[in-house]
C-alpha positions in Angstrom: 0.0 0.0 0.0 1.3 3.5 -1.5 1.8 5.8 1.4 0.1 9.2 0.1 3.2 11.2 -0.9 3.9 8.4 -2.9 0.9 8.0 -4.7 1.5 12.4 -5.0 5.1 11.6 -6.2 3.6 8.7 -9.1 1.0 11.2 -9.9 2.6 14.3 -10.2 6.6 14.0 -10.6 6.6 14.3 -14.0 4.6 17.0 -14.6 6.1 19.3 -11.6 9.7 18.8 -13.2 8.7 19.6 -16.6 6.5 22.9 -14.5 9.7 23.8 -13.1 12.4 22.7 -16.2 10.5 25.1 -18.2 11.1 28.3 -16.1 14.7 27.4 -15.1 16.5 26.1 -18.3 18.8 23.6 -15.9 18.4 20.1 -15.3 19.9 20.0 -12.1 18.4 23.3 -10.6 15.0 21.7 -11.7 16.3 19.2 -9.6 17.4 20.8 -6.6 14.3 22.9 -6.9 11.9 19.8 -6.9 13.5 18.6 -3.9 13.0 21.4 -1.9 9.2 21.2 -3.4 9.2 17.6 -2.1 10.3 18.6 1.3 7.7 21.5 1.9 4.9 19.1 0.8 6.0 16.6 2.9 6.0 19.3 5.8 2.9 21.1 5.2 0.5 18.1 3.8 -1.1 18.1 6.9 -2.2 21.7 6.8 -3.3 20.8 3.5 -7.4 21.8 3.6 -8.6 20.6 0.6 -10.1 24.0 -0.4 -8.3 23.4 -4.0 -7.1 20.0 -6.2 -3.7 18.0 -4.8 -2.7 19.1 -8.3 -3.3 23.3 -7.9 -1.6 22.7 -4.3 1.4 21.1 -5.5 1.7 23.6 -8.7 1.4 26.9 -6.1 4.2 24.7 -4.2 6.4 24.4 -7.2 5.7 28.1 -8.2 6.4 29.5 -5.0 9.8 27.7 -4.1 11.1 28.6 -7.8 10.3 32.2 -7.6 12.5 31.6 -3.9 14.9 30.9 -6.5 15.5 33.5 -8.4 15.2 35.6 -5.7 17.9 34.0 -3.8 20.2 34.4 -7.3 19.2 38.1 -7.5 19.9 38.6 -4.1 23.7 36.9 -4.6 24.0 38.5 -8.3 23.9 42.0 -6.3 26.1 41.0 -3.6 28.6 40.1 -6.0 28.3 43.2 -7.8 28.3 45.2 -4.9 31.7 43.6 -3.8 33.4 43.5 -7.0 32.2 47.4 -7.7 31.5 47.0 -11.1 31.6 50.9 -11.3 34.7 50.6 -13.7 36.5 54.2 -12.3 39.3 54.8 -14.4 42.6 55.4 -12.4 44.9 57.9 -13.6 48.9 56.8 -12.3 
């Protein structure tokens, strides 16, 4: 007998990767990102209300940790700007 995030993952997996694949252009930060999807569903199933389908809760899973995502790589894309002062000043010696 299929515990219920396995009958989730059989259901769903493919379709969440391809979701996710197709906004990030990178087979292993689909990956990573599907993970992290896995592990707040398995956390938060339990709050899970039934107010929408398994499938629209899963999706607003998958959108919400992606967009996490890029904000996490905008967030080190300015940090590394910021340090590296990309302000080219020209030094006259």
């Amino acid at each position: 007998m299929k515990t219920t995030f396995e009958q989730l993952y059989d259901e769903y997996h493919k379709d969440l990767y391809q979701y996710i694949f197709y906004m990030v252009k990178n087979k292993e930060q689909t990956e990573d990102i599907l993970q992290d999807v896995y592990i707040r569903v398995l956390k938060s199933y339990q709050k899970f209300k039934g107010n929408s389908s398994e499938r629209t809760w899963l999706f607003s899973i998958a959108r919400h940790v992606t967009f996490d995502y890029f904000r996490s790589l905008k967030r080190k894309r300015q940090r590394i700007k910021e340090f590296f002062n990309w302000g080219c000043r020209r030094r006259d010696d």
